[in-house]
Backbone as a printed PyTorch tensor [residue, N CA C, xyz], in Angstrom:
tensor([[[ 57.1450, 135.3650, 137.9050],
         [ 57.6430, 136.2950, 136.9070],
         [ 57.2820, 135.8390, 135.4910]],

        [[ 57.3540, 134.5490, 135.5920],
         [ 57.4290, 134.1010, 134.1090],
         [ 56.0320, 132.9260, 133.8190]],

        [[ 55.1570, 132.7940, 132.7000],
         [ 54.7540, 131.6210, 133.4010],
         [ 55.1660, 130.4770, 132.9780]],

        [[ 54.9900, 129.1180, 133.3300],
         [ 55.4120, 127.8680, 133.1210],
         [ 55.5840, 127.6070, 131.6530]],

        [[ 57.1630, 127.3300, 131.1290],
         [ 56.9490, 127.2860, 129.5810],
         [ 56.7730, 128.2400, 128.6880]],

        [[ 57.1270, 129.8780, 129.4770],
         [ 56.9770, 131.0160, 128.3690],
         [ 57.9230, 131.0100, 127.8020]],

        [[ 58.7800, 130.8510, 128.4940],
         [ 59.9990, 131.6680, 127.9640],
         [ 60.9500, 130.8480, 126.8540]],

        [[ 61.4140, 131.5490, 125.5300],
         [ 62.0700, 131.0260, 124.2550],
         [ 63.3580, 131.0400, 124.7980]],

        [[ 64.2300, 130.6670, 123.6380],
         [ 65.6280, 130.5140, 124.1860],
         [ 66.4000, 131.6230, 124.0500]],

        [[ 65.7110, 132.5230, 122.9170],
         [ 65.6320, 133.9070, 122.7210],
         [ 65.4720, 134.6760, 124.1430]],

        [[ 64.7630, 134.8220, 124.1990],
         [ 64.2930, 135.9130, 125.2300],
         [ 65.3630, 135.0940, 126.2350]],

        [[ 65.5740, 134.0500, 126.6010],
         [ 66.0170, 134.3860, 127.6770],
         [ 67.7690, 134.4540, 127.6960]],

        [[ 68.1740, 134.6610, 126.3730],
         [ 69.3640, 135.4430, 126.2730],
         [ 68.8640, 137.0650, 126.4630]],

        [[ 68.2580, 137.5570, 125.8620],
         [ 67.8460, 138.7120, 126.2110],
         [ 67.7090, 139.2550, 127.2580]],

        [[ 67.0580, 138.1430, 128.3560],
         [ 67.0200, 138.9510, 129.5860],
         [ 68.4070, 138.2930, 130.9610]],

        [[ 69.2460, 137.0070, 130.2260],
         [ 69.6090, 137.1380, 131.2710],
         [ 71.3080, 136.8340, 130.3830]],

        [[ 71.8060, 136.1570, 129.5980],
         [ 73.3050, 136.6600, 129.0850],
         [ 73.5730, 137.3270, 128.6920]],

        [[ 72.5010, 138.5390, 128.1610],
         [ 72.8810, 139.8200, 126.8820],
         [ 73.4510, 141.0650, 127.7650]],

        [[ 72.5020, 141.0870, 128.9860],
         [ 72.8930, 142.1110, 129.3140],
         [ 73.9190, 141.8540, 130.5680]],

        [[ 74.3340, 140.3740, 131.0410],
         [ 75.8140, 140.0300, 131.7970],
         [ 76.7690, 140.5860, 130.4200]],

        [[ 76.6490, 139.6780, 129.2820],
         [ 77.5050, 140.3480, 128.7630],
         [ 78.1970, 141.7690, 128.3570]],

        [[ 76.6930, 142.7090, 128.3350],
         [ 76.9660, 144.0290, 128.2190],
         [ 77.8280, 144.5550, 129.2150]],

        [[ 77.2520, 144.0310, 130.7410],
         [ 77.6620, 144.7770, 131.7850],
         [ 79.2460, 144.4630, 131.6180]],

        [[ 79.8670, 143.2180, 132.0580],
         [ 81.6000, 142.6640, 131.8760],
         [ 81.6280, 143.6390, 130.9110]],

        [[ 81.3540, 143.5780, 129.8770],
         [ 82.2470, 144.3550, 128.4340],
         [ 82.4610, 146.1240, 127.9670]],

        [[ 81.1940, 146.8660, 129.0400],
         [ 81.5750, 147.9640, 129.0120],
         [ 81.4860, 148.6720, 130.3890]],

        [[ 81.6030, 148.0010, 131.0980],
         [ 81.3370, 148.7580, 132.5670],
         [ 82.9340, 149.1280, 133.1420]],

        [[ 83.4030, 150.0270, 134.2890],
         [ 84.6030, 150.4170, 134.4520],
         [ 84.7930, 149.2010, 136.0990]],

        [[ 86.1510, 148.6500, 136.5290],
         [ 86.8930, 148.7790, 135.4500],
         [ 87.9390, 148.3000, 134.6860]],

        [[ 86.9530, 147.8480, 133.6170],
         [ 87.9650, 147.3000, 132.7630],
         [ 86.6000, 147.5770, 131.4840]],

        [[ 86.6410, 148.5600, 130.7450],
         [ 85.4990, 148.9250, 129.5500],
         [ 86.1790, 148.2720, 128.5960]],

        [[ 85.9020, 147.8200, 127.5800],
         [ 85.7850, 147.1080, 126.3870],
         [ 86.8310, 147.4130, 125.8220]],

        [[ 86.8780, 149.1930, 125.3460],
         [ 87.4710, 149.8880, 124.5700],
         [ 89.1040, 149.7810, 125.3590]],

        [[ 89.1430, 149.5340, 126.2350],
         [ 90.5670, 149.4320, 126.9400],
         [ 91.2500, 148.3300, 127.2920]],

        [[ 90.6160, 147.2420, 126.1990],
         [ 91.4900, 145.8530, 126.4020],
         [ 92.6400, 146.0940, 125.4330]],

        [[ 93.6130, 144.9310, 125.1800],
         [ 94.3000, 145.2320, 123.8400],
         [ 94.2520, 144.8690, 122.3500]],

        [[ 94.2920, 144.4810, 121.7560],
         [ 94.5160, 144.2530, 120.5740],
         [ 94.5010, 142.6330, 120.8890]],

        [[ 95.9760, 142.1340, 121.3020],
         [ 96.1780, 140.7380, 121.8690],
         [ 95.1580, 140.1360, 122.6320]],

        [[ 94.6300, 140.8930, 123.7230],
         [ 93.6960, 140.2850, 124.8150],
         [ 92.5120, 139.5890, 123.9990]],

        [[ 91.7610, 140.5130, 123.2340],
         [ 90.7760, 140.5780, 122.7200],
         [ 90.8060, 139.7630, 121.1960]],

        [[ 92.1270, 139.3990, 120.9170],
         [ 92.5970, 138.2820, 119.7000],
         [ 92.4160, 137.3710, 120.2730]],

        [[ 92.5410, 136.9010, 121.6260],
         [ 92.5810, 135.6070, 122.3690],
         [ 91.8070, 135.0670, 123.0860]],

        [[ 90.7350, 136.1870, 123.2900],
         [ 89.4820, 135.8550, 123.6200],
         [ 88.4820, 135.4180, 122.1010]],

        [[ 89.0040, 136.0390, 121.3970],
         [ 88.1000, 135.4660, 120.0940],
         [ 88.5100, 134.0460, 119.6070]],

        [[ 89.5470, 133.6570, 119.7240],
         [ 90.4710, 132.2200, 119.4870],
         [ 89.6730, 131.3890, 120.6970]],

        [[ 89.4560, 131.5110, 121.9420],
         [ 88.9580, 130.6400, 122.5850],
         [ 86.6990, 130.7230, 122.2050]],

        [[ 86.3650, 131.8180, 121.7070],
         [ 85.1650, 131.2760, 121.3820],
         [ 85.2160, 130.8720, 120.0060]],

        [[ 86.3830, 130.3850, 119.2640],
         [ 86.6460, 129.7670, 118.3200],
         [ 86.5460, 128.2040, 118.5590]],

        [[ 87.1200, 128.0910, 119.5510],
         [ 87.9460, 126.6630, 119.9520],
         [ 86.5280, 126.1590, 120.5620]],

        [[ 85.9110, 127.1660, 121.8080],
         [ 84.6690, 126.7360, 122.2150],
         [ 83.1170, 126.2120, 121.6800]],

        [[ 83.2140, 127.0540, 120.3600],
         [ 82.1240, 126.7680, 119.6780],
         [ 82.5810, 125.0940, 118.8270]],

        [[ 83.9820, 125.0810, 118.1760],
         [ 84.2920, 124.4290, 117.0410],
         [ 84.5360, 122.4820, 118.4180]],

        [[ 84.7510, 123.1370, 119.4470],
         [ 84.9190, 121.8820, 120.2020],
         [ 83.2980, 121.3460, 120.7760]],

        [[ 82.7520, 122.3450, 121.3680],
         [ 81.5680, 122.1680, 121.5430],
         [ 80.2110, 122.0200, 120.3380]],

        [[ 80.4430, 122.0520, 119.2270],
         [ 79.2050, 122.1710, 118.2730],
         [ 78.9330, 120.0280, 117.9260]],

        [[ 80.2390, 119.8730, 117.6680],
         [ 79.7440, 117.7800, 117.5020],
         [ 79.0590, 117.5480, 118.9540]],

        [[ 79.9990, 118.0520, 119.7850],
         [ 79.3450, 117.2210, 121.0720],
         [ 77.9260, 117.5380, 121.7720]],

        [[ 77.6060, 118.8720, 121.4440],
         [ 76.0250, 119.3830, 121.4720],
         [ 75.3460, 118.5450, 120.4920]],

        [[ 75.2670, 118.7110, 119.2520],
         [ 74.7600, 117.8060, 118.1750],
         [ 74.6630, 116.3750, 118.3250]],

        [[ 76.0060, 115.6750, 118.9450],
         [ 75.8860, 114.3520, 118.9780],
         [ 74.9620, 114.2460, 120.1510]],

        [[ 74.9950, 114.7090, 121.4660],
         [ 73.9740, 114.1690, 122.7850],
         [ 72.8840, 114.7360, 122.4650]],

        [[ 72.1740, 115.6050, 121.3310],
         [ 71.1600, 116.1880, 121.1640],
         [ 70.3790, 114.7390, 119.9740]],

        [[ 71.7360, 114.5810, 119.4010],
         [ 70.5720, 113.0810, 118.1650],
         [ 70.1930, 112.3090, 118.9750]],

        [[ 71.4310, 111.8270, 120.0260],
         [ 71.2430, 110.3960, 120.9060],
         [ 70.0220, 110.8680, 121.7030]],

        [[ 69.3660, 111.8700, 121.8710],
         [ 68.4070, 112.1990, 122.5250],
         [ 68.6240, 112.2630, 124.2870]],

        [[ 69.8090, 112.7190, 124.4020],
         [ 70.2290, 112.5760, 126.0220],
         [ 69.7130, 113.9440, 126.0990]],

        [[ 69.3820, 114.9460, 125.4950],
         [ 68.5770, 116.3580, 125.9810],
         [ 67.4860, 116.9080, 124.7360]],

        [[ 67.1510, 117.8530, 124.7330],
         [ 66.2920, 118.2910, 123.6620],
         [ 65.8730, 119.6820, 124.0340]],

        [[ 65.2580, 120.0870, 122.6500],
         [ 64.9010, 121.6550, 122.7180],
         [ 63.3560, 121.6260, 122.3260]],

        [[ 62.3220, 121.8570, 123.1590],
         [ 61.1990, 122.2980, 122.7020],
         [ 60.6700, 122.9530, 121.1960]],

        [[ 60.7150, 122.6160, 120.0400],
         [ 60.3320, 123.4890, 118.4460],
         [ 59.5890, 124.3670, 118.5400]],

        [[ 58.6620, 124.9950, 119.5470],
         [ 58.5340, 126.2840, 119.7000],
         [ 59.0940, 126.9070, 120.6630]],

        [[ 60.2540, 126.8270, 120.8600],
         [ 61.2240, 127.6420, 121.8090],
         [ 62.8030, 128.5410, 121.0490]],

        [[ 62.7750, 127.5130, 119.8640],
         [ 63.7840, 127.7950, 119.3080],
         [ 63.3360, 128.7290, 118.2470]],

        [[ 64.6310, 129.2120, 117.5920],
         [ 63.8780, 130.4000, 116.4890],
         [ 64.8590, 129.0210, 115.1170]],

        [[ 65.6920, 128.6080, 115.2870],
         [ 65.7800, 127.2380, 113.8370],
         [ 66.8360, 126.4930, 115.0700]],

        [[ 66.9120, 125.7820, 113.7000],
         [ 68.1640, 124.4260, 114.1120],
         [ 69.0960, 124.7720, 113.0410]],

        [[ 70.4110, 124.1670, 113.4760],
         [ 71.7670, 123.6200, 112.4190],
         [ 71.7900, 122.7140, 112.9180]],

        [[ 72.1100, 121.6300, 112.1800],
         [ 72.0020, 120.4610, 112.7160],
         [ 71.1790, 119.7410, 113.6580]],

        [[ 71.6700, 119.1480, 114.9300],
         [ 70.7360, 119.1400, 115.8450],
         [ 69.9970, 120.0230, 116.6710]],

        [[ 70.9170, 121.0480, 117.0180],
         [ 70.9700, 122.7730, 117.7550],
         [ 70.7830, 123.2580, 116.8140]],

        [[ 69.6800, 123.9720, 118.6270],
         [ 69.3560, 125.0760, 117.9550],
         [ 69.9580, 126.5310, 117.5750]],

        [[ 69.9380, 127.7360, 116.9420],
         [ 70.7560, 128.5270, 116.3410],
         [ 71.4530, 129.3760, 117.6190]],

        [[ 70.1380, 129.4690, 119.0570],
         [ 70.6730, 130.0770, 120.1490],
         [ 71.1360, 129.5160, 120.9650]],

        [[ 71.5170, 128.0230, 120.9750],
         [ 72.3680, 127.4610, 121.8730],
         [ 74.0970, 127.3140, 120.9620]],

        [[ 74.0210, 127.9440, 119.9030],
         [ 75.5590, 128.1850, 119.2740],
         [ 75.9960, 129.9400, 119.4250]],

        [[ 74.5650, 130.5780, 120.0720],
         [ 75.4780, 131.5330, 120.2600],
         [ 75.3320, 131.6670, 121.7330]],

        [[ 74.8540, 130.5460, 122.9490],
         [ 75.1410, 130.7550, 123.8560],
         [ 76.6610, 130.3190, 124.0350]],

        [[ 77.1100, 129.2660, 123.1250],
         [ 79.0230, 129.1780, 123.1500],
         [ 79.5140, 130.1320, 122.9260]],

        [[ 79.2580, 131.3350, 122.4800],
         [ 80.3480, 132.0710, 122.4130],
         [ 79.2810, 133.5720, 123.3370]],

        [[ 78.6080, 133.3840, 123.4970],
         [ 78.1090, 134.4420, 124.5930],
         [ 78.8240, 134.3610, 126.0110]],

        [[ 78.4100, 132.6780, 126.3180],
         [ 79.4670, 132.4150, 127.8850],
         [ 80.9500, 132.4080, 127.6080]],

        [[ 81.9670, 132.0150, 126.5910],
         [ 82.9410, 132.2020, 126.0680],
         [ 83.1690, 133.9690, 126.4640]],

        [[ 82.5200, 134.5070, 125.7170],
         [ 83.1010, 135.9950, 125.8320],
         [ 82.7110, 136.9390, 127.8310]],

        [[ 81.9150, 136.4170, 127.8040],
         [ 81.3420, 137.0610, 129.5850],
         [ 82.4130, 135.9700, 130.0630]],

        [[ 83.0930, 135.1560, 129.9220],
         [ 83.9370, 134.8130, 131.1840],
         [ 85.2890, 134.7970, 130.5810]],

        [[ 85.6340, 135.7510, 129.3680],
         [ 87.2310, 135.8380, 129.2210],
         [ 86.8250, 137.7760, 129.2420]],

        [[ 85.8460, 138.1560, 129.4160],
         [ 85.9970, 140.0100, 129.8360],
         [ 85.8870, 139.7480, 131.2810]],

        [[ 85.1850, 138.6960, 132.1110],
         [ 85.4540, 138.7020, 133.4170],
         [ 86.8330, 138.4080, 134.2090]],

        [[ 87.7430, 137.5490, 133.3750],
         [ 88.6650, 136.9350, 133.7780],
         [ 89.8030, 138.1490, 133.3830]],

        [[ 89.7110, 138.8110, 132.7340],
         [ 90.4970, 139.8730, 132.1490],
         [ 90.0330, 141.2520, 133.0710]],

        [[ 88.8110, 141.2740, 133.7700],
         [ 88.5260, 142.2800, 134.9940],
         [ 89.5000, 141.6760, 136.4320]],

        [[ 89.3060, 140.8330, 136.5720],
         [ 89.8540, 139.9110, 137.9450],
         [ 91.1920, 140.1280, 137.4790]],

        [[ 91.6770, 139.6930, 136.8080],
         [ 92.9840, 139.5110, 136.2830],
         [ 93.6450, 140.3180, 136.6210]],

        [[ 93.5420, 141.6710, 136.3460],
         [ 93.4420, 143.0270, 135.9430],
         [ 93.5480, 143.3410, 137.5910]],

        [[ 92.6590, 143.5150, 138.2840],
         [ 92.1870, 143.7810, 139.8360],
         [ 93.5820, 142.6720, 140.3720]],

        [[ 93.7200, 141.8460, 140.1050],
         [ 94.6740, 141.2300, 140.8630],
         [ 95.8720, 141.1720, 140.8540]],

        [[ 96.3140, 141.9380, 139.6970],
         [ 97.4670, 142.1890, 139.1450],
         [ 98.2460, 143.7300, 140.0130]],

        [[ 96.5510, 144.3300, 139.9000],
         [ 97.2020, 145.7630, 140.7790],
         [ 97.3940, 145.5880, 142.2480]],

        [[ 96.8950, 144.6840, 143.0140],
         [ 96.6880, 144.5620, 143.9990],
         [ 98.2810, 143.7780, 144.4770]],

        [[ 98.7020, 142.7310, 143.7990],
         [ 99.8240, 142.8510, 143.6390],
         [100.9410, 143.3850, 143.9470]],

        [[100.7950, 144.0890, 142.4400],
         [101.8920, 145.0650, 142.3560],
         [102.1160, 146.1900, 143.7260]],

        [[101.0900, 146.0340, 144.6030],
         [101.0600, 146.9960, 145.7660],
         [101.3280, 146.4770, 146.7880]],

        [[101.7270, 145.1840, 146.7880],
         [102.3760, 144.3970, 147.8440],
         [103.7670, 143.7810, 147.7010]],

        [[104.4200, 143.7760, 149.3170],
         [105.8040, 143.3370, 148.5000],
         [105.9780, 142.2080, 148.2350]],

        [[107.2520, 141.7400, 148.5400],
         [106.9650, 140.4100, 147.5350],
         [106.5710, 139.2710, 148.7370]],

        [[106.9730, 139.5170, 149.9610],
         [106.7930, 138.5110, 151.2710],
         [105.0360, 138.4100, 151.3100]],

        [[104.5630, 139.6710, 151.4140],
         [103.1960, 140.2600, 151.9250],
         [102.4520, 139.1550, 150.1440]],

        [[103.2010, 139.6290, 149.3710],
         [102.3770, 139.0560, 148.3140],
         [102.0750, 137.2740, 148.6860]],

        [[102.8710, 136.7400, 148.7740],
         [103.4690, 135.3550, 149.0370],
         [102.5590, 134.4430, 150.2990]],

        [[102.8410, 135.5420, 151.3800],
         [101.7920, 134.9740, 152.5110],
         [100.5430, 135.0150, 152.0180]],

        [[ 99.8860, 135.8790, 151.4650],
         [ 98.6660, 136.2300, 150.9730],
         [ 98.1040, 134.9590, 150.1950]],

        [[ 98.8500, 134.1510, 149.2700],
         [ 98.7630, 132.9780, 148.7180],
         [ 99.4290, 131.9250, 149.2620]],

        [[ 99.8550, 131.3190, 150.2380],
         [100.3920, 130.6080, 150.8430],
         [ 99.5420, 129.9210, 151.6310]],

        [[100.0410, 128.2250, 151.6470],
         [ 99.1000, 127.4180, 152.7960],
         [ 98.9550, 127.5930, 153.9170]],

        [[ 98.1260, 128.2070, 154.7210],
         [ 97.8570, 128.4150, 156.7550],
         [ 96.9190, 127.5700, 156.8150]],

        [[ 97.6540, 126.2920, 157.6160],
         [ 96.6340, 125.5090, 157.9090],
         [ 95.9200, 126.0100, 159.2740]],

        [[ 94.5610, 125.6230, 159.5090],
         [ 93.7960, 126.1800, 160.6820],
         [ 93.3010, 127.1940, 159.9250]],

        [[ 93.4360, 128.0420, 159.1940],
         [ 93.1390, 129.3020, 158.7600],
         [ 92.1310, 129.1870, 157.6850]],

        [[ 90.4790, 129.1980, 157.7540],
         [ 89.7090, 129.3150, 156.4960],
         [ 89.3580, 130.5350, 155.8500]]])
């Protein structure tokens, strides 16, 4: 598909987190427009926390030279990172708090449609049982 070494760090948000993210964030069901106010405050607080916890520790194993980025792959640097590995922190940040808020969501109704025994066994240890 690709050949050896084409692909930027660009493009390959483009072809492979941009549009996970699209899909989680507007597909049914759980579309974008129908989270809340709160949900979607607290998903922005954790790609807060994710970027601001993760940006020294990318930078620091990137000086010590424990990984590296090819200079024609990247489109710049801040610091040690490059500009698209700070928005892959908050790209995977956001595709796994609209996923966790789909599941969530799905599991909550599923739930609520069981009683409370049926709910209970359903999560409960059966040993022998994989």
């Amino acid at each position: 598909m690709f050949e050896q070494g084409s692909l930027s760090y660009a493009r390959f948000h483009v072809i492979f987190t941009l549009p996970l993210l699209l899909l989680v964030a507007i597909l049914p069901p759980r579309p974008l427009n129908s989270i809340s106010d709160k949900r979607l405050q607290l998903i922005a607080t954790l790609c807060l926390v994710a970027f601001c916890y993760t940006t020294p520790w990318d930078n620091y194993l990137v000086w010590k030279g424990i990984w590296s980025y090819p200079n024609n792959k990247v489109s710049g640097v801040i610091g040690w990172v490059p500009v698209e590995e700070y928005l892959f922190f908050i790209v995977q940040t956001l595709i796994t708090g609209f996923w966790t808020l789909r599941v969530w969501r799905s599991s909550s109704e599923r739930r609520s449609s069981l009683s409370a025994a049926d709910w209970w066994q359903s999560w409960s240890y059966r040993p022998g049982v994989a």
